[in-house]
C-alpha atoms as an extended CHARMM CRD file, in Angstrom:
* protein
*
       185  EXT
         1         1  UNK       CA             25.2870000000       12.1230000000       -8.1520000000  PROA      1               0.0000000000
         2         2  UNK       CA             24.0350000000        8.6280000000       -7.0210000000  PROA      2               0.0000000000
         3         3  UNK       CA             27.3750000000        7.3670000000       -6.2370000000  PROA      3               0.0000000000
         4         4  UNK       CA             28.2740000000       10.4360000000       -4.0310000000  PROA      4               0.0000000000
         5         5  UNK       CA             24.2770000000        9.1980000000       -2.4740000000  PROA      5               0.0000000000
         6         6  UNK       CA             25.3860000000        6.0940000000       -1.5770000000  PROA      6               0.0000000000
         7         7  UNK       CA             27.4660000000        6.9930000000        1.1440000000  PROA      7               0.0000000000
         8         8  UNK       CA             25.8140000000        9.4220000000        2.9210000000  PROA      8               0.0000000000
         9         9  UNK       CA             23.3020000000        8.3860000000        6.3670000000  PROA      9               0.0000000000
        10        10  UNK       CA             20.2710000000        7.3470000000        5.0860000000  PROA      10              0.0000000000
        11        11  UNK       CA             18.5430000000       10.5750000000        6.7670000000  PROA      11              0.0000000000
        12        12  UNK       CA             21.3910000000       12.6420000000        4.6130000000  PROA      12              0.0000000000
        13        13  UNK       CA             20.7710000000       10.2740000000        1.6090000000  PROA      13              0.0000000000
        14        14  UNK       CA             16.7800000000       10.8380000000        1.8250000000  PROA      14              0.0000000000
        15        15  UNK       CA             17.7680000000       14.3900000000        2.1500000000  PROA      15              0.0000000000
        16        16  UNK       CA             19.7420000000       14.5750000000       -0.7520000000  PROA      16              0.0000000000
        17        17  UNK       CA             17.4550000000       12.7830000000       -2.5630000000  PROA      17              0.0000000000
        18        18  UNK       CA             14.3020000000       15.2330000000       -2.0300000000  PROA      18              0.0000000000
        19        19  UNK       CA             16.9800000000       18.3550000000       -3.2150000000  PROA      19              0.0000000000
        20        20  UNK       CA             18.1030000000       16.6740000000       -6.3020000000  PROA      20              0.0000000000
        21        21  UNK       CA             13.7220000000       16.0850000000       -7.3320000000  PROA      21              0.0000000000
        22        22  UNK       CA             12.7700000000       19.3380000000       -6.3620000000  PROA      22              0.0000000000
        23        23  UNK       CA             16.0120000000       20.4720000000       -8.5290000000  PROA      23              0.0000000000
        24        24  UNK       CA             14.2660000000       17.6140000000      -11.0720000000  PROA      24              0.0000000000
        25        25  UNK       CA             17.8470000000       16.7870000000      -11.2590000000  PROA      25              0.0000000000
        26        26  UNK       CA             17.2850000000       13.3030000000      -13.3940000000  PROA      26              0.0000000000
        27        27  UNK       CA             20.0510000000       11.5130000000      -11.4760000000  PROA      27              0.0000000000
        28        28  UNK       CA             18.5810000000       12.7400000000       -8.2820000000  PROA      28              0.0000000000
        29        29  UNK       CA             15.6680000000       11.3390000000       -9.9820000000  PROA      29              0.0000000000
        30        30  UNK       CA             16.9390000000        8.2450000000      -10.7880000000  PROA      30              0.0000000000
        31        31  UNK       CA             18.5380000000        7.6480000000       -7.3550000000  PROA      31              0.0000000000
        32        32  UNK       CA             14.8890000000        8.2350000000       -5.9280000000  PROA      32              0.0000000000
        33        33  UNK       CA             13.0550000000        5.5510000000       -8.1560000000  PROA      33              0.0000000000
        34        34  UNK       CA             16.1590000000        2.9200000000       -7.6210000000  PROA      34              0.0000000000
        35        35  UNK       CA             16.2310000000        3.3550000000       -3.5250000000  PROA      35              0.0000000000
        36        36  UNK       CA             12.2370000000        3.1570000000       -3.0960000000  PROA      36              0.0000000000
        37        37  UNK       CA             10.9470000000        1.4760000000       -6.4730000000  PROA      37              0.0000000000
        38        38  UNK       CA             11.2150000000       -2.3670000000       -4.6390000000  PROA      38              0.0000000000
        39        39  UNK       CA              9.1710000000       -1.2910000000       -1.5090000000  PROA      39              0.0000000000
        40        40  UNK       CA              6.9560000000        0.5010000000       -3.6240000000  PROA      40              0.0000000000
        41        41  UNK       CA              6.3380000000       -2.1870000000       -5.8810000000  PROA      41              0.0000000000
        42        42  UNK       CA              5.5320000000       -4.5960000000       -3.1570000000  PROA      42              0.0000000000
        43        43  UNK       CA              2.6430000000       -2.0550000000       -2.2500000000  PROA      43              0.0000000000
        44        44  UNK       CA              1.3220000000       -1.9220000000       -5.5700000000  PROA      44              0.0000000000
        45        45  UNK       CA              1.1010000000       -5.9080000000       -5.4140000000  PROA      45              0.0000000000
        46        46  UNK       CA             -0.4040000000       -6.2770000000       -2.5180000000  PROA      46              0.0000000000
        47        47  UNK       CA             -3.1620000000       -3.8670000000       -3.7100000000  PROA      47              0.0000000000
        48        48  UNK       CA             -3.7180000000       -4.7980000000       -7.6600000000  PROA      48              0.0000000000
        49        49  UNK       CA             -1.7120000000       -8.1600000000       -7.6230000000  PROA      49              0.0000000000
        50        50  UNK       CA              0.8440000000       -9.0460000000       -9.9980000000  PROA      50              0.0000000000
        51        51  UNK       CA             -0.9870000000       -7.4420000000      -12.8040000000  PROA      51              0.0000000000
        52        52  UNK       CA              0.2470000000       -4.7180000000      -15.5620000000  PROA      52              0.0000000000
        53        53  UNK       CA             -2.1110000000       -1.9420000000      -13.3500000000  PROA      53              0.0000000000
        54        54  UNK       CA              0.3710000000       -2.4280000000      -10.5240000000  PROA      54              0.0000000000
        55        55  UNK       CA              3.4110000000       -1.7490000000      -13.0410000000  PROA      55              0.0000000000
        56        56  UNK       CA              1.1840000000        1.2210000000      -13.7320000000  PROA      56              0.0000000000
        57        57  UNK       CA              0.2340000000        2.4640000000      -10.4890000000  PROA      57              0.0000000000
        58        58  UNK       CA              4.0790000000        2.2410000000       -9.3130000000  PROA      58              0.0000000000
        59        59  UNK       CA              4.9560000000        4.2240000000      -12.5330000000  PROA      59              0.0000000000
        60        60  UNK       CA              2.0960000000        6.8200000000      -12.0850000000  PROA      60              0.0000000000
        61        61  UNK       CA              2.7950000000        7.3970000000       -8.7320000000  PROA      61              0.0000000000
        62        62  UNK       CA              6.5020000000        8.3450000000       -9.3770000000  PROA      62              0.0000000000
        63        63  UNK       CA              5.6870000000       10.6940000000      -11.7500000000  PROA      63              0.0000000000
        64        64  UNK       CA              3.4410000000       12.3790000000       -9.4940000000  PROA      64              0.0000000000
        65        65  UNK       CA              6.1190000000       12.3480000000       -6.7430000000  PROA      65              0.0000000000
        66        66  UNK       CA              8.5270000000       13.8730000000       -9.5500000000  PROA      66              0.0000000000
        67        67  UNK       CA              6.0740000000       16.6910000000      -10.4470000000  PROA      67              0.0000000000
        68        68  UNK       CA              4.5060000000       16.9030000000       -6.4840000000  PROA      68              0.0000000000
        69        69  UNK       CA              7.9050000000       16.7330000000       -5.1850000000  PROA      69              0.0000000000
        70        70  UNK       CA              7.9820000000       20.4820000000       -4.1300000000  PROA      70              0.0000000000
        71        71  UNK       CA              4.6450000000       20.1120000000       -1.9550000000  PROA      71              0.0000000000
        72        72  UNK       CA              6.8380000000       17.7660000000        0.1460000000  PROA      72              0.0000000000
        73        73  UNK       CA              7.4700000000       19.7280000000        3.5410000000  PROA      73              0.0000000000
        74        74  UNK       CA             10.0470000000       17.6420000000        5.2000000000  PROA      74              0.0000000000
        75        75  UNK       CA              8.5180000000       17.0790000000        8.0920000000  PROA      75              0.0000000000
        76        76  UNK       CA              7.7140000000       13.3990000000        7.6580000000  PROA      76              0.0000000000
        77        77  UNK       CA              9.5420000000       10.5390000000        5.8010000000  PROA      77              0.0000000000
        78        78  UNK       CA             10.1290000000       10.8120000000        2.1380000000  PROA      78              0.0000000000
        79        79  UNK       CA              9.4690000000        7.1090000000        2.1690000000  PROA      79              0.0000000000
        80        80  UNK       CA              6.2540000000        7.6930000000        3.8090000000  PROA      80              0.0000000000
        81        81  UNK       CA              5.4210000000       10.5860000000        1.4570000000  PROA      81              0.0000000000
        82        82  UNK       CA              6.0770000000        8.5040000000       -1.1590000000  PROA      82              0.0000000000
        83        83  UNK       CA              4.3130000000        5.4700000000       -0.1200000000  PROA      83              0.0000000000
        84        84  UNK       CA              0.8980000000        7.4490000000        0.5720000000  PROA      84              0.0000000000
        85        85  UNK       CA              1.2190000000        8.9930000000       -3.2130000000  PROA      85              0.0000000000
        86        86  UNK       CA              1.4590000000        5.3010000000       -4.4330000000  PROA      86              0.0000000000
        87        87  UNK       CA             -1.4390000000        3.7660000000       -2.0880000000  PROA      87              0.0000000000
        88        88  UNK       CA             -3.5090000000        6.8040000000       -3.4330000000  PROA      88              0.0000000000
        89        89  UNK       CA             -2.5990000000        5.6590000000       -7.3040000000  PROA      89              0.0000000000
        90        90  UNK       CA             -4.1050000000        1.9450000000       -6.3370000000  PROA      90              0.0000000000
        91        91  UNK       CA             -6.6400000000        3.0640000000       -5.0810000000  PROA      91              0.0000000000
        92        92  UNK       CA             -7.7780000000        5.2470000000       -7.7900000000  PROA      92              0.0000000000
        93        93  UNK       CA             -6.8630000000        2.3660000000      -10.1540000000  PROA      93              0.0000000000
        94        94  UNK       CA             -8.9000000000       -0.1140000000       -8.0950000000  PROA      94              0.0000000000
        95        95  UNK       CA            -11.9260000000        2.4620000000       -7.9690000000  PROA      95              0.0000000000
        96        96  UNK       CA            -11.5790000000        3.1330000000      -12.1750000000  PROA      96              0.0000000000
        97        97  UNK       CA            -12.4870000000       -1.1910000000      -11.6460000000  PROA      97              0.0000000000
        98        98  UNK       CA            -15.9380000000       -0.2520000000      -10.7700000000  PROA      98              0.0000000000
        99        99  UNK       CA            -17.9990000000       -1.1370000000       -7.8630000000  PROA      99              0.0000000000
       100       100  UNK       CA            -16.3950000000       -4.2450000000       -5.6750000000  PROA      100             0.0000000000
       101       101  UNK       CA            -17.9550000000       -3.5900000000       -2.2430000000  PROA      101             0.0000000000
       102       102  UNK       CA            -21.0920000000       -4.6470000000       -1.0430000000  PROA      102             0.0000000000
       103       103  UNK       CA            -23.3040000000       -1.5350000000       -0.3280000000  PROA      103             0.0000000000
       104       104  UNK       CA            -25.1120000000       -0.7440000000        2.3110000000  PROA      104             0.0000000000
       105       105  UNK       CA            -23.8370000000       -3.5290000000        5.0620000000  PROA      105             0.0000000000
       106       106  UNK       CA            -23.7200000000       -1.7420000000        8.5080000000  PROA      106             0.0000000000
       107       107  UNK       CA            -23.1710000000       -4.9170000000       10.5450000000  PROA      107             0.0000000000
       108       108  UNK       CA            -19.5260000000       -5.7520000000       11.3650000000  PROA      108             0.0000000000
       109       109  UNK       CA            -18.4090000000       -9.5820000000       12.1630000000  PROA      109             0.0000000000
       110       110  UNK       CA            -16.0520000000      -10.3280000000       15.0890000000  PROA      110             0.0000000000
       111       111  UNK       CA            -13.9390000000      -13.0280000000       14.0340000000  PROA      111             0.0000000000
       112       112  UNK       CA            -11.6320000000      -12.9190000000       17.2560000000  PROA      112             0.0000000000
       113       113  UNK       CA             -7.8970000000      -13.7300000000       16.9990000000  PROA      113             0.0000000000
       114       114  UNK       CA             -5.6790000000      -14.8520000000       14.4260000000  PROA      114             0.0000000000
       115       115  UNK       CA             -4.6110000000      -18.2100000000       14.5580000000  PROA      115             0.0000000000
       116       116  UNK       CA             -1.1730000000      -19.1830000000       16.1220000000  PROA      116             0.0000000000
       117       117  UNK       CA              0.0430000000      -20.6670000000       13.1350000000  PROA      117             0.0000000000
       118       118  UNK       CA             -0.1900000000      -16.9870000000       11.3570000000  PROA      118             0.0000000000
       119       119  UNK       CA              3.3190000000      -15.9880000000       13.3180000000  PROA      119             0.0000000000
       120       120  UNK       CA              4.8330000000      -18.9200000000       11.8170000000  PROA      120             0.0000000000
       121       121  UNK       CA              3.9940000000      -18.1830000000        8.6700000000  PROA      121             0.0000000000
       122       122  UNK       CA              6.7510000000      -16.5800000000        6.6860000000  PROA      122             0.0000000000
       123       123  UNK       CA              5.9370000000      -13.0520000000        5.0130000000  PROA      123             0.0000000000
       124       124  UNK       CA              5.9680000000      -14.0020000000        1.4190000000  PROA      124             0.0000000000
       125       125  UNK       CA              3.1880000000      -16.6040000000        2.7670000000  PROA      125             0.0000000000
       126       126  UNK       CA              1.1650000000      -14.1130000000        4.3090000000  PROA      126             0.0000000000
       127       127  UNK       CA              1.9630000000      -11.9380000000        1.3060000000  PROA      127             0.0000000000
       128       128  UNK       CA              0.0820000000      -14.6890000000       -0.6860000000  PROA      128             0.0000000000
       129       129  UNK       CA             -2.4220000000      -15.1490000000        1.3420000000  PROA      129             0.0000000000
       130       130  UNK       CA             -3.5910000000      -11.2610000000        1.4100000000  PROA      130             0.0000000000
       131       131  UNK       CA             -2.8550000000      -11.5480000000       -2.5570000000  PROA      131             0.0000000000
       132       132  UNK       CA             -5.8220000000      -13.8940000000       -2.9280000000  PROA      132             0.0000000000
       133       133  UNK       CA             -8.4320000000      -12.2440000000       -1.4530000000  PROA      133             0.0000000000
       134       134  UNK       CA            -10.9780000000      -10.4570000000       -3.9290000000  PROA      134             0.0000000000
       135       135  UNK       CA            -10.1270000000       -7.2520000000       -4.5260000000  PROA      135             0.0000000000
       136       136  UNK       CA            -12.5200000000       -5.3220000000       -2.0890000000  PROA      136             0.0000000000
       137       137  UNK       CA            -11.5010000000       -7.5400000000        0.9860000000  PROA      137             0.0000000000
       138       138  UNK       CA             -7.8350000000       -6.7590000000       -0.4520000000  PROA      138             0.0000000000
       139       139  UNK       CA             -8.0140000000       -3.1640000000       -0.2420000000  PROA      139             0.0000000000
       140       140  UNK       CA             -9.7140000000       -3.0470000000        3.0050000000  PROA      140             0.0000000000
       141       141  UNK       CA             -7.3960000000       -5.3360000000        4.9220000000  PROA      141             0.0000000000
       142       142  UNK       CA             -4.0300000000       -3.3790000000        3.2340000000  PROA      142             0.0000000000
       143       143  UNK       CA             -5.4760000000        0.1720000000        4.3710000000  PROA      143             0.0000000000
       144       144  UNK       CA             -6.6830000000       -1.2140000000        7.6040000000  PROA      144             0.0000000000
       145       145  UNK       CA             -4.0270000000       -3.8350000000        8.8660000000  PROA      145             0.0000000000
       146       146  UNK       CA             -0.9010000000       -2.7420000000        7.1810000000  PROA      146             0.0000000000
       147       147  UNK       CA             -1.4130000000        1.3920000000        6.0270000000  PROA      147             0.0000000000
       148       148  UNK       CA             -3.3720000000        1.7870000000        9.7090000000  PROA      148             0.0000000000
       149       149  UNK       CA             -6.2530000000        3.7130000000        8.6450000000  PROA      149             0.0000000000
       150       150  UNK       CA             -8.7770000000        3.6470000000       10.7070000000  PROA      150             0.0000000000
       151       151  UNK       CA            -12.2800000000        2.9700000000        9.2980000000  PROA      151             0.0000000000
       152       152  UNK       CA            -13.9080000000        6.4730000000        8.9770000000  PROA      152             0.0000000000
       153       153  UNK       CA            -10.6350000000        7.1610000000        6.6880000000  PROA      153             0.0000000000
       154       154  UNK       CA            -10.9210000000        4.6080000000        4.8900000000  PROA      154             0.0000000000
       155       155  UNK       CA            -14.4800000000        5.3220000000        4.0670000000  PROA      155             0.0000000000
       156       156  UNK       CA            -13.9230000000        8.2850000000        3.0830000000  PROA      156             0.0000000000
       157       157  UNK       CA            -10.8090000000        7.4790000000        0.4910000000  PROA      157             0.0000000000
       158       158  UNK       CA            -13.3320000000        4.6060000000       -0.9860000000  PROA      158             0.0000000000
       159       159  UNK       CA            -16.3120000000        6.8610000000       -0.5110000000  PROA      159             0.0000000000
       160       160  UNK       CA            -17.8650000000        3.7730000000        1.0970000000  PROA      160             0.0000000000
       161       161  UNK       CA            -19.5630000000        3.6500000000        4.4170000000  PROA      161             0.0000000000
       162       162  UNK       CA            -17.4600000000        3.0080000000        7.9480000000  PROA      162             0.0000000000
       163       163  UNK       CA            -20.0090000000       -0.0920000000        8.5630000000  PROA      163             0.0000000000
       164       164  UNK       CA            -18.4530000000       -1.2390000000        4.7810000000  PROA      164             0.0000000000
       165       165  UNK       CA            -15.0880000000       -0.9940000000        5.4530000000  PROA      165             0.0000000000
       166       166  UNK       CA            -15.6650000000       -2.7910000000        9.1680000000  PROA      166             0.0000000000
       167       167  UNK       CA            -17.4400000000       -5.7120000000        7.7280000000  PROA      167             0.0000000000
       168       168  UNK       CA            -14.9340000000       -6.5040000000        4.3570000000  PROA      168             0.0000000000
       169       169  UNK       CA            -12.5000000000       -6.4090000000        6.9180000000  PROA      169             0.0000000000
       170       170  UNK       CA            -13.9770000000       -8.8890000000        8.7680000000  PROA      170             0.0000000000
       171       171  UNK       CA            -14.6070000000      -10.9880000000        5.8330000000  PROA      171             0.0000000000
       172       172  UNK       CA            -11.3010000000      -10.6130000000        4.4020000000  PROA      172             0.0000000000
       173       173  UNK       CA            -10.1310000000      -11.8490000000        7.6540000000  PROA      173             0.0000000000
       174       174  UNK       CA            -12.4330000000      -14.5140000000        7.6940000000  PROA      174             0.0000000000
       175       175  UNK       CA            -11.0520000000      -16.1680000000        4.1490000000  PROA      175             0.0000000000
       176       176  UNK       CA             -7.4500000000      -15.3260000000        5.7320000000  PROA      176             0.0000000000
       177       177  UNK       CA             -8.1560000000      -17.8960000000        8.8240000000  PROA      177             0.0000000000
       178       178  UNK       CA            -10.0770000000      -20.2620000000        6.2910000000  PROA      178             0.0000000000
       179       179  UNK       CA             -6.7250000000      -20.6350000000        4.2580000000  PROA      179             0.0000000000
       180       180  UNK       CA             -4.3650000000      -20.5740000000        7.0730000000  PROA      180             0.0000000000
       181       181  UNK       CA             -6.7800000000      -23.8020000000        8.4530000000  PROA      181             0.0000000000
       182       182  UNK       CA             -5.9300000000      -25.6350000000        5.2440000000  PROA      182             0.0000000000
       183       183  UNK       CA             -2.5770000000      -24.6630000000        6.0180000000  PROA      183             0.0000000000
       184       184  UNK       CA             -2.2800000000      -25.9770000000        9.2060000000  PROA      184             0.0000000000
       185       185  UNK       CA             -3.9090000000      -29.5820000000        8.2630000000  PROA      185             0.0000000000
């Protein structure tokens, strides 16, 4: 099955590839894990770092897209369908942590623009650079800045307050501009 996949247009291979899981065709299966198991990984990273839970979110959340598969209504991406199902596996690693967010802050800081030298920073840079941040700014700024949550979402997937969310973000962007400083001298 995956070499007839290969050559198909990617909207006919993502196609094909939702068929074969809801079939639970293992090649299908296989296909699946092999086309979106890189970009998937890279999520899991960027949320738990290069730890075994990442391994273990990215392996968790492909078995739930194996045994979910059939809740998938085609409408959007299978990509995007996937990637939510993996965020959501971080997350609920992250929260099984324990508590990493300051409660109770209501006061958001503006911190203004990015610095210039952030578009000439290449993305495994900027991948490090989010990497480093403690692991409540981390989550913030990856559901904020690169999922596009808004706030009140994000709140609610954390079970956090808006004013929470608002001011990690701010912090997390705060560190970010402190390291791209030492960067630029």
């Amino acid at each position: 099955m995956s070499t007839l996949l290969t050559h198909l247009p990617s909207e006919n291979l993502e196609q094909s590839l939702v068929q074969a899981c809801k079939k639970q065709d293992r090649k299908g299966q296989h296909a699946t894990f092999n086309r979106y198991s890189g970009k998937m990984m890279a999520v899991c990273r960027r949320y738990l770092g290069n730890s075994p839970d990442a391994e273990d979110a990215l392996m968790e959340g492909f078995m739930k897209v194996f045994s979910k598969v059939g809740t998938f209504n085609e409408a959007g991406s299978f990509e995007g369908w996937i990637r939510r199902i993996v965020v959501n596996e971080c997350l609920m690693k992250i929260r099984k942590q324990g508590e990493m967010f300051t409660k109770n802050i209501d006061e958001a800081w503006d911190v203004g623009q990015p610095a210039d030298v952030l578009m000439q920073l290449r993305t495994v840079e900027i991948e490090n650079l989010i990497s480093e941040l403690p692991p409540g700014y981390r989550t913030i700024f990856n559901l904020y800045a690169i999922e596009g949550y808004s706030h009140d979402e994000i709140a609610n997937m954390l079970n956090i307050s808006a004013g929470t969310s608002k001011s990690q973000l701010s912090r997390a962007r705060m560190l970010i501009q402190q390291k791209i400083k030492i960067i630029e001298s």
